[in-house]
TIDO-223220 format. One record per residue (C-alpha): residue number from 1; x negated, y negated, z negated. Coordinates in steps of 0.1 Angstrom, whole numbers, padded with zeros to 4 digits, m for minus. Last residue first. Layout:
<nodes>
(node NUM; (X; Y; Z));
...
</nodes>
This chain:
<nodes>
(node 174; (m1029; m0893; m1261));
(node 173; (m0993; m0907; m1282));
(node 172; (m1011; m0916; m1313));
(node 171; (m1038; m0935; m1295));
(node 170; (m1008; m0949; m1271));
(node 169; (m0985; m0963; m1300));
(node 168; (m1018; m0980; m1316));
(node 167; (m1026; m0998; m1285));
(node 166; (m0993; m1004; m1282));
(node 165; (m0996; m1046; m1286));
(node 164; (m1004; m1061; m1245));
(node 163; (m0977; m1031; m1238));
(node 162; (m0952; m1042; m1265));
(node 161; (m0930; m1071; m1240));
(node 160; (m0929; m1046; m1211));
(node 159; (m0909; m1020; m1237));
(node 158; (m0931; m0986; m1239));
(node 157; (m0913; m0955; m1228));
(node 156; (m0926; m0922; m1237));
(node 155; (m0926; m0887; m1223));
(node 154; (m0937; m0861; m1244));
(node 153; (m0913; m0834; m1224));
(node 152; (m0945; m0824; m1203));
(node 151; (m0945; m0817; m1168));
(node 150; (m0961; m0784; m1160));
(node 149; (m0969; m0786; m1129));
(node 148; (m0953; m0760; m1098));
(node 147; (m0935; m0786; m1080));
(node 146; (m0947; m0824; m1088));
(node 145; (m0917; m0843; m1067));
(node 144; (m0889; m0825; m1084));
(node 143; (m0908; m0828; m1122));
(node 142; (m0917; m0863; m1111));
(node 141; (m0882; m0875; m1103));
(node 140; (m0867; m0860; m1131));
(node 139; (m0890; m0876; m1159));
(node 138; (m0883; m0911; m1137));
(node 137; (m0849; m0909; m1140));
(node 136; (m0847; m0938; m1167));
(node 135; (m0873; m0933; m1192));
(node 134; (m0860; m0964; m1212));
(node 133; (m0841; m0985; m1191));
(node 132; (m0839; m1015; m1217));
(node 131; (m0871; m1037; m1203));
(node 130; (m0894; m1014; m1188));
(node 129; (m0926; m0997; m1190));
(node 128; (m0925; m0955; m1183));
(node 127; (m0950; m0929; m1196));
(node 126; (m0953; m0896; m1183));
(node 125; (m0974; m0869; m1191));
(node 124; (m0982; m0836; m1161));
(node 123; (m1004; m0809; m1172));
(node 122; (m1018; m0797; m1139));
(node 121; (m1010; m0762; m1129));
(node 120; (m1003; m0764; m1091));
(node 119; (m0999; m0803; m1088));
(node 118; (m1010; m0802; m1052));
(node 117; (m1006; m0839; m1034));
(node 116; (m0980; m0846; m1007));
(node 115; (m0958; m0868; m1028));
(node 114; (m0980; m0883; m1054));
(node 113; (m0988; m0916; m1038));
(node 112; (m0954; m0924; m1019));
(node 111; (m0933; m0914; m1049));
(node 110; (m0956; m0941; m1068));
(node 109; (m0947; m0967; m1041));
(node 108; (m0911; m0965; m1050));
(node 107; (m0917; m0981; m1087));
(node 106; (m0905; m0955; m1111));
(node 105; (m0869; m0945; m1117));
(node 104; (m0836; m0962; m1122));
(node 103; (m0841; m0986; m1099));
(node 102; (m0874; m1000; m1105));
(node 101; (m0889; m0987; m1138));
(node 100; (m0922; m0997; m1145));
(node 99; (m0945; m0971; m1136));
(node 98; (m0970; m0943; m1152));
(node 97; (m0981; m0911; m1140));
(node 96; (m1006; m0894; m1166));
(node 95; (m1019; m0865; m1146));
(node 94; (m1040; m0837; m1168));
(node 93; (m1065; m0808; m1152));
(node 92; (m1086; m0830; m1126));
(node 91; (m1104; m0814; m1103));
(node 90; (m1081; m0805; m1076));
(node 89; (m1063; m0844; m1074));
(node 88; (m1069; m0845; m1040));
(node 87; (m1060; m0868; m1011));
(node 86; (m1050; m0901; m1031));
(node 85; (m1035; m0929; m1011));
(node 84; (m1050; m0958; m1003));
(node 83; (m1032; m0993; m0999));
(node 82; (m0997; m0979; m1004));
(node 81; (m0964; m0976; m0980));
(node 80; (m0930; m0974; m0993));
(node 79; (m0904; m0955; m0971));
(node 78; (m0885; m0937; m0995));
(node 77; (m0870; m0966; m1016));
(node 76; (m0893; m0996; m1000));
(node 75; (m0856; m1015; m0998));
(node 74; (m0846; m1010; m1033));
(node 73; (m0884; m1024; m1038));
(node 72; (m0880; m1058; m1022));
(node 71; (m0847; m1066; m1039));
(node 70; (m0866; m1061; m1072));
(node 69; (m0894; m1084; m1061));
(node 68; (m0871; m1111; m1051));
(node 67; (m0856; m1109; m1083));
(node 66; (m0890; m1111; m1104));
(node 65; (m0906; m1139; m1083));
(node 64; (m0939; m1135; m1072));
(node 63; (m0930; m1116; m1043));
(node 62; (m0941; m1081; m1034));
(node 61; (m0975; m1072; m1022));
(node 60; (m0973; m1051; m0986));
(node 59; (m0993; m1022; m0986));
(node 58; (m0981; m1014; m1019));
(node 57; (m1011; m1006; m1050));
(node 56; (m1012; m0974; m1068));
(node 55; (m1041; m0982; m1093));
(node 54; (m1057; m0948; m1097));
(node 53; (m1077; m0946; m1126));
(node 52; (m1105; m0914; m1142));
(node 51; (m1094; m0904; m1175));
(node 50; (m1121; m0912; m1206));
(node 49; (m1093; m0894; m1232));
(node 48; (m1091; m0926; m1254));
(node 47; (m1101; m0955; m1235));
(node 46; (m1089; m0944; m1205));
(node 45; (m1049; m0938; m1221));
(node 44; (m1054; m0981; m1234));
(node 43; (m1061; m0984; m1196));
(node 42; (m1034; m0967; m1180));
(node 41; (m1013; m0987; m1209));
(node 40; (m1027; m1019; m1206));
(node 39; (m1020; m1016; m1167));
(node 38; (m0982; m1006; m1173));
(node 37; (m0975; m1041; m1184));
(node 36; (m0988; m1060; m1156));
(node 35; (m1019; m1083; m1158));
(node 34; (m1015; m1121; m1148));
(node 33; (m0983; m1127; m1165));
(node 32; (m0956; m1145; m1154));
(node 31; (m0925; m1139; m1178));
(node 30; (m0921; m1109; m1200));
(node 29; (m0881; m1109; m1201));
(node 28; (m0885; m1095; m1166));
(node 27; (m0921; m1095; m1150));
(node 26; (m0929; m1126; m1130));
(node 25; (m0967; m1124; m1115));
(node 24; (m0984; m1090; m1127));
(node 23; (m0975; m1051; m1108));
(node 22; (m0988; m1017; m1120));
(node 21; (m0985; m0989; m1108));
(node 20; (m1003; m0959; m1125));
(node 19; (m1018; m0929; m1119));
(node 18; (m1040; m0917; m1144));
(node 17; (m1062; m0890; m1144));
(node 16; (m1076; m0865; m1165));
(node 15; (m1108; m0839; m1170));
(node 14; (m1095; m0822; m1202));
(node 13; (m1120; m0830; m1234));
(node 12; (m1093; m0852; m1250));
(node 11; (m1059; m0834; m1240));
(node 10; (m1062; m0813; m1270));
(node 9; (m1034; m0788; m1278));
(node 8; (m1014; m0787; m1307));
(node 7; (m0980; m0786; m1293));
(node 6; (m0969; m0821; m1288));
(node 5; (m1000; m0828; m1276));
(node 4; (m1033; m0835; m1295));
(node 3; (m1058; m0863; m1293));
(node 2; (m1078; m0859; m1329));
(node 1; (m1099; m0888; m1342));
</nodes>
């Protein structure tokens, strides 16, 4: 099996991490699940390159309920505090960041996670759950968050309802 990027090169043997957020309970058009959607994929990505995971988890849990939840986070925009934050990322040579989208971008604890950490020449991929927002702005918002990376433009977006299934869809992806 060959992991390659868009442009030939192997990602397999690269030291990675992933940093995902991930969030179960009531997910839309999913329902209530007991595993999010983006944890399949962080995990389906660890099963083929061996990256290292970073669940971003909020301080605070939000509500069960999917539009309580959504409410919750347009209020954490900018000020959304984690569990544990990462301190440095230095040995790692490829990031995956992965979120649902939340307002147009990823979920706002992930900006809180990656925000004060040195992504000077890490390979940055993105991959984005979601329901009908596609990437959203969350390509942007990494590439103005994660100065001096080189953010891929192999970003996918995996609807909520096809993580438990993209297995495949990752293998190819990695």
């Amino acid at each position: 099996m060959s992991l390659l990027g868009n442009n030939g090169e192997s990602y397999k043997d690269k030291k990675s991490l992933v940093i995902y957020f991930s969030r179960a309970d009531e997910n839309y058009a999913v329902g209530y699940i007991d595993k999010g959607n983006t944890e399949y994929i962080a995990e389906f990505v660890q099963e083929f390159t061996g990256a290292d995971l970073f669940k971003v988890e909020p301080l605070v849990p939000y509500a069960k309920d999917y539009r309580t939840c959504i409410e919750e986070a347009k209020h954490r925009i900018g000020n959304a505090p984690i569990k544990e934050k990462l301190e440095d990322i230095s040995g790692y040579e490829v990031i995956y960041i992965m979120s649902p989208i939340y307002w147009g971008t990823y979920a706002p604890e992930v900006e809180t996670a990656i925000k004060d950490l040195d992504f000077t020449g890490k390979i940055i991929r993105i991959v984005s759950t979601h329901e009908g927002s596609g990437l959203a702005g969350m390509p942007s918002d990494v590439k103005r968050i994660c100065k001096c990376a080189n953010v891929l433009d192999d970003s996918i977006a995996i609807k909520g309802t096809e993580c438990k299934n993209s297995r495949s869809k990752i293998e190819n992806w990695v």
